[in-house]
N, C-alpha and C positions, 0 to 999 in steps of 0.2 A: 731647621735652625731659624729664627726670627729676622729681621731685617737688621743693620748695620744701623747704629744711629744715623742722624742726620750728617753732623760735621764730618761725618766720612764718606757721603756721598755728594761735596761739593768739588765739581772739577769741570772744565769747563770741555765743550767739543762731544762729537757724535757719541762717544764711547763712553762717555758721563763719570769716565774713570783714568786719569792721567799719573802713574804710578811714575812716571821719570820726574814727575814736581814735584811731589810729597819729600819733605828734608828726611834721610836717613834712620835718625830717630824716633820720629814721628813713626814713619813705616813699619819701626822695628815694634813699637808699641801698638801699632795695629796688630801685627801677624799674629803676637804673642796674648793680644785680646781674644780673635778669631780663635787658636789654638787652643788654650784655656776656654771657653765656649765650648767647644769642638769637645775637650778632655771630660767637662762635667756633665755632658750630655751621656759622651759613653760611659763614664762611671754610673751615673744615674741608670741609664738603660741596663748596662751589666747586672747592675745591684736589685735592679727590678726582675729582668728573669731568674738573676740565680735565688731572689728570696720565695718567686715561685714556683722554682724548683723546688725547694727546700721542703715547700707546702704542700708542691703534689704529689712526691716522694712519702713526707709523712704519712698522709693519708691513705698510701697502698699498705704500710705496714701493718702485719699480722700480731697477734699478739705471741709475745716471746715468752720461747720456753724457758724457763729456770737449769740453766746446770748444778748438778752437785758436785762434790766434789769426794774424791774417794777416800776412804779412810785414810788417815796419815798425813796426806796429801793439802796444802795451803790453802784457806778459803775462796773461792772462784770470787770478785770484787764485785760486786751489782756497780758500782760506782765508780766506771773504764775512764780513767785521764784519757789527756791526747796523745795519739799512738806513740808519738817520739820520745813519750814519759814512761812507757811501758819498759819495768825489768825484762830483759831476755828476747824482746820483740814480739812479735805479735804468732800465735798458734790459733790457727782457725781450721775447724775442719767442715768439708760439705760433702752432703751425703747426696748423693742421686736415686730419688724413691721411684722406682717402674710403678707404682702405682698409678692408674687412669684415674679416681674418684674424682668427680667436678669439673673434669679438662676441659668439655665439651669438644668441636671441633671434629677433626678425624679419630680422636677416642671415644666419640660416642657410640663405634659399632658395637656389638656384642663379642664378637673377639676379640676386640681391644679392652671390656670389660670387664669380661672373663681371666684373660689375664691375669689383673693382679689390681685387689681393689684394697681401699683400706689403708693401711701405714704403707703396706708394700714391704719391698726389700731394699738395702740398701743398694742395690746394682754397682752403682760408682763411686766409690768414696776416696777423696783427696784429703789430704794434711798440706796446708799451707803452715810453709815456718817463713819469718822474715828476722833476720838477725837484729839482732841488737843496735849495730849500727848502719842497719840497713843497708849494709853494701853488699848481701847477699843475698837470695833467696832460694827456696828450695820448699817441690810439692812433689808430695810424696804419692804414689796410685796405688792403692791396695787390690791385689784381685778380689773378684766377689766368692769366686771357688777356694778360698784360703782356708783350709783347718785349724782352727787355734783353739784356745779356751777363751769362752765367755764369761767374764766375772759375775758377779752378781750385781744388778743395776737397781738402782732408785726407779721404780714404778710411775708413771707418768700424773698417777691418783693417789699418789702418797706407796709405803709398803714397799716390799723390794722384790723382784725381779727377780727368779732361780736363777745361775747359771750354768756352764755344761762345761765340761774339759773338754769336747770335741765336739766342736760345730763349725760349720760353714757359715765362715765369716758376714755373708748377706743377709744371714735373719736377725744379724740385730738389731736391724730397725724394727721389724714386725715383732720381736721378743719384748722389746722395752722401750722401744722410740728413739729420739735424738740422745736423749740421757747416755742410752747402752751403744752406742754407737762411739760416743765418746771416752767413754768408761772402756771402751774394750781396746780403743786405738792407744787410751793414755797408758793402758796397760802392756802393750806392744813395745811400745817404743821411750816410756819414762817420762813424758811430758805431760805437763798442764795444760787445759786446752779450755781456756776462757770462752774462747769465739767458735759457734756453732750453726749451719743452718741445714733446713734440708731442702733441693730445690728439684720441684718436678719436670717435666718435657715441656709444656709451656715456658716453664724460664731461661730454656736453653736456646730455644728459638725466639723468644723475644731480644737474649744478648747479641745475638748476633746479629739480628733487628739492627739495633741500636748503633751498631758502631760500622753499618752499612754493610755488611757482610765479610767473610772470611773468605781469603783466597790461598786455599791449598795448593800443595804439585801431588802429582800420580804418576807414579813412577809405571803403571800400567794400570788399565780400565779396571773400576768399583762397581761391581752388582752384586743387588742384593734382595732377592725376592721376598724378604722375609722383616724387615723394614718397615716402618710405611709414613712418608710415601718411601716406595721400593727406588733404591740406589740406578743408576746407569749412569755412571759419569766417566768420560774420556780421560785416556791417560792425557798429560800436563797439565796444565794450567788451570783452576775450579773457582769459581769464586762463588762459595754456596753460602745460602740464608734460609734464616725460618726454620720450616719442619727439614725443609732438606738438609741443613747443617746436625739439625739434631738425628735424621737418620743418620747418615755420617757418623756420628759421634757413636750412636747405637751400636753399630754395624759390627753382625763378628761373624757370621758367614762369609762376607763379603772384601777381609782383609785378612792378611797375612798366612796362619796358618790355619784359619777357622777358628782358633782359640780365644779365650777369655785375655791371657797376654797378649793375643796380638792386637786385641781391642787397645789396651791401654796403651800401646807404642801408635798407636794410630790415633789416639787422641791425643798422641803428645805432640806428634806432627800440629792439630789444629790449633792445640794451646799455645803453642811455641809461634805456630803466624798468627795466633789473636796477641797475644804480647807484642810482636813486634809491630803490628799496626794500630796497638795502642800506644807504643811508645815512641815509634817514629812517626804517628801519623797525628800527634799532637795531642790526644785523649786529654793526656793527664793536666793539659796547659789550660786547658779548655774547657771551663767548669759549666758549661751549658751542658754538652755533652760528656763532662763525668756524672752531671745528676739524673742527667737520661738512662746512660748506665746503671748508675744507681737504682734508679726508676725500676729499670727491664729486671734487676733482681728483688729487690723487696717484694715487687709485685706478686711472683713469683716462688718466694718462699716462706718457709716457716723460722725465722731465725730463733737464736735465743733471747733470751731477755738483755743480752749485755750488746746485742747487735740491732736492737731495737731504735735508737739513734740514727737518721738518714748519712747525719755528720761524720760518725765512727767509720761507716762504711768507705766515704771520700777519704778520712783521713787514715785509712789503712793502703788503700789506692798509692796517695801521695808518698805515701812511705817506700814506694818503688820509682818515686819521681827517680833517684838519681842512683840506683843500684847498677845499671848497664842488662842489658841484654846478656852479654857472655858469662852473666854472675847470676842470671834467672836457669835454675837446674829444675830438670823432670826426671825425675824415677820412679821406679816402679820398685816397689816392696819385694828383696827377693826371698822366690819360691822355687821348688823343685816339686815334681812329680811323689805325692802321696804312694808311698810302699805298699798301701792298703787298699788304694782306691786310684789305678788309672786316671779317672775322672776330676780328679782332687790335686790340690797341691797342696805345700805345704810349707811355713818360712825355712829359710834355707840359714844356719844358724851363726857361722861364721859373718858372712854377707852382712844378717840383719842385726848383729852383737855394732859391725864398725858403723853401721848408719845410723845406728840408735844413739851413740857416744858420737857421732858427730852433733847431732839434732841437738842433744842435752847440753852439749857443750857451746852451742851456736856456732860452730865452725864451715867456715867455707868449705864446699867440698869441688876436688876436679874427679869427673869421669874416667875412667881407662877402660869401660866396656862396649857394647854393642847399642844400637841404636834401638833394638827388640825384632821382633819376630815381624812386627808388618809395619817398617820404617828403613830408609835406608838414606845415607849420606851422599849425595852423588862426588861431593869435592873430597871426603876419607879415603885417606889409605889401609889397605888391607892391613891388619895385624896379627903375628904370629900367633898362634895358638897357644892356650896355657901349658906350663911346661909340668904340672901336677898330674894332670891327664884324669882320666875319669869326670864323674858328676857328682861335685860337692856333696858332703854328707847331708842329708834334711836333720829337721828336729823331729823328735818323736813325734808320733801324729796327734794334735790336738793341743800342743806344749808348744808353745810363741818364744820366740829367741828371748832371752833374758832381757829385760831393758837395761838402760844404759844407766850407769851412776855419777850423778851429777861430782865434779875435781875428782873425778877415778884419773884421769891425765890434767899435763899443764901443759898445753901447746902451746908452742910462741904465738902472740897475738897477729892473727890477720893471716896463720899460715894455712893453706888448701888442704885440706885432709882425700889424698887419693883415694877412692874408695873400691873396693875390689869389683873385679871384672867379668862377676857372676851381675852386676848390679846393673843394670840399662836403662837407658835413658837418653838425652841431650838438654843444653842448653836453649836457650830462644834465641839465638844467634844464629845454631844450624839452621838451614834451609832445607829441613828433610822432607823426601816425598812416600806419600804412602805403597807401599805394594798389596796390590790386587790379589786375590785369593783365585789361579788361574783355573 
């Protein structure tokens, strides 16, 4: 800050500054100069990094894909208002492509190569919904072993895309791209799904980069040879970054029951402590660090063309400024064990009938099930068992629970839609820790 005029530094005596003379006024008209000073200084400096954020944000973005939109279905807007303007809230979905192509780093060996090059699979794919008045939200985890029907998707070169009654839900990305990815979820579950990206292993450890790392619990030790880098992490307390957070995330050896669900209850553990150290740890206040965030994902993905804006991204963010923690839901898409295929699952149709007709509806929903297969509550009490008994019926194999129809009900406004106790999950409020695969 610059020096004080002169008439303010005349006073007499060693300390060249005698603040018990100065008359009242005068004094109050100093502070309030200093302060003012002091205020346009940080306004200016704020305004200065966040406008170059803004600029080195842009310049990581990729070029965006075009979604289409499915027959019947309302025209996707190239032209996204500000999120608070959006009918129905915001529906974004992100695909997690296992493909290596470009990563460099630890995917340059040849079996990291080999692997899976190219589009890849979708490995992990979330449906973010944020309601309409934003005091809810709710991300939905699709297994990547799911049986469903694949529609017929718009071609990423023009042309369309076969589709199949019975495929496993992860080659849709390698079948048709982001397009078929979207096209097959909107078909699931009844929704329009404006906002799309796909983001590779690179972006998963730059996020956590960004917001200094993630501190999980472990309800018992993570290893996992198959990884890389390969898991060994102590039960309690984790506070992983980088590749390590993204083995982590990978990992399904290494948690629950070996299985594809236990992967997603175990990354719902991570999402649920990345939430709450975004929202108690001041993220959202903090627009230096929401466009580093920002940063760590454009950099990193392919979005579509409506998510090509650095701003959209902040202002879908913001849209969870004041939702609460206990109203941020993870679920997982329920599935049952495929009739035909051990290996397979398949939606589970009652279950995915009342999630769909929540989503469509934009209703809040509460939990009344399990936390999954490799997550556990340490402060939950035990709950009686269903009193139906058996293991809900699946849907025919390759046949996706009907979507939901939009005023099929009229629930009073703002009321919780219980959702059945085949459906697992938790809020970002629980403090769940993961269970090791012993």
């Amino acid at each position: 800050m610059t020096d004080l005029p002169r008439r303010h530094q005349r006073a007499r005596g060693p300390e060249g500054v005698r603040h018990g003379r100065l008359p009242r006024r005068r004094a109050g008209i100093a502070v309030l100069k200093i302060l003012a000073g002091a205020l346009v200084v940080a306004v200016v400096s704020i305004g200065s990094v966040a406008a170059y954020a803004v600029w080195d944000v842009t310049r990581s973005i990729k070029t965006g894909v075009h979604l289409q939109a499915l027959p019947g279905q309302t025209p996707i807007p190239q032209d996204i208002p500000n999120v608070g303007a959006l009918p129905g809230g915001v529906n974004l979905l992100l695909a997690g492509t296992d493909s290596r192509s470009d990563l460099g780093g630890i995917y340059n060996s040849a079996d990291e190569q080999d692997a899976s090059s190219g589009a890849g699979n979708n490995d992990v794919t979330m449906l973010l919904h944020i309601a309409q008045d934003h005091k809810s939200m709710m991300v939905v985890s699709f297994p990547r072993d799911l049986m469903v029907r694949i529609p017929d998707c718009p071609g990423p070169n023009g042309g369309t895309i076969d589709g199949s009654s019975y495929a496993q839900f992860n080659t849709a990305l390698s079948r048709g791209g982001l397009n078929c990815v979207v096209a097959t979820v909107s078909k699931m579950t009844g929704l329009s799904i404006p906002f799309a990206a796909v983001i590779n292993f690179n972006g998963v450890s730059a996020m956590s980069d960004a917001v200094g790392g993630v501190t999980v619990c472990l309800a018992s030790p993570v290893t996992d040879k198959y990884t890389n880098p390969p898991l060994d992490l102590p039960a309690g307390q984790n506070t992983i970054v980088g590749d390590v957070a993204l083995s982590f995330l990978r990992s399904r050896h290494g948690v629950g029951d070996g299985s594809d669900l236990g992967r997603i209850s175990n990354q719902q553990v991570f999402l649920s402590a990345l939430a709450r150290k975004v929202v108690d740890g001041g993220v959202l206040s903090n627009p230096v660090q929401l466009y580093a965030l920002a940063k760590a994902a454009v950099s990193n993905i392919t979005p579509s063309d409506t998510l090509t804006n650095p701003t959209t991204l902040v202002q879908i963010a913001l849209a969870l400024k004041d939702t609460g923690l206990q109203n941020m839901v993870f679920v997982q898409y329920p599935a049952v064990t495929d009739p035909d295929n051990p290996n397979r699952v398949v939606p589970q149709v009652s279950a995915a009938n009342a999630l769909n007709q929540a989503l469509v509806n934009d209703q809040p929903v509460k939990l009344t099930g399990s936390t999954g297969r490799a997550a556990e509550d340490p402060t939950a009490t035990a709950s009686p068992p269903p009193t139906t008994g058996g293991q809900p019926s699946p849907a025919t194999p390759g046949t996706p629970a009907a979507p939901a129809t939009p005023g099929a009900t009229d629930p009073a406004a703002g009321a919780a839609v219980e959702l059945p106790s085949t459906i697992t999950g938790q809020t970002a409020a629980q403090q769940t820790c993961t269970k090791g695969n012993d």
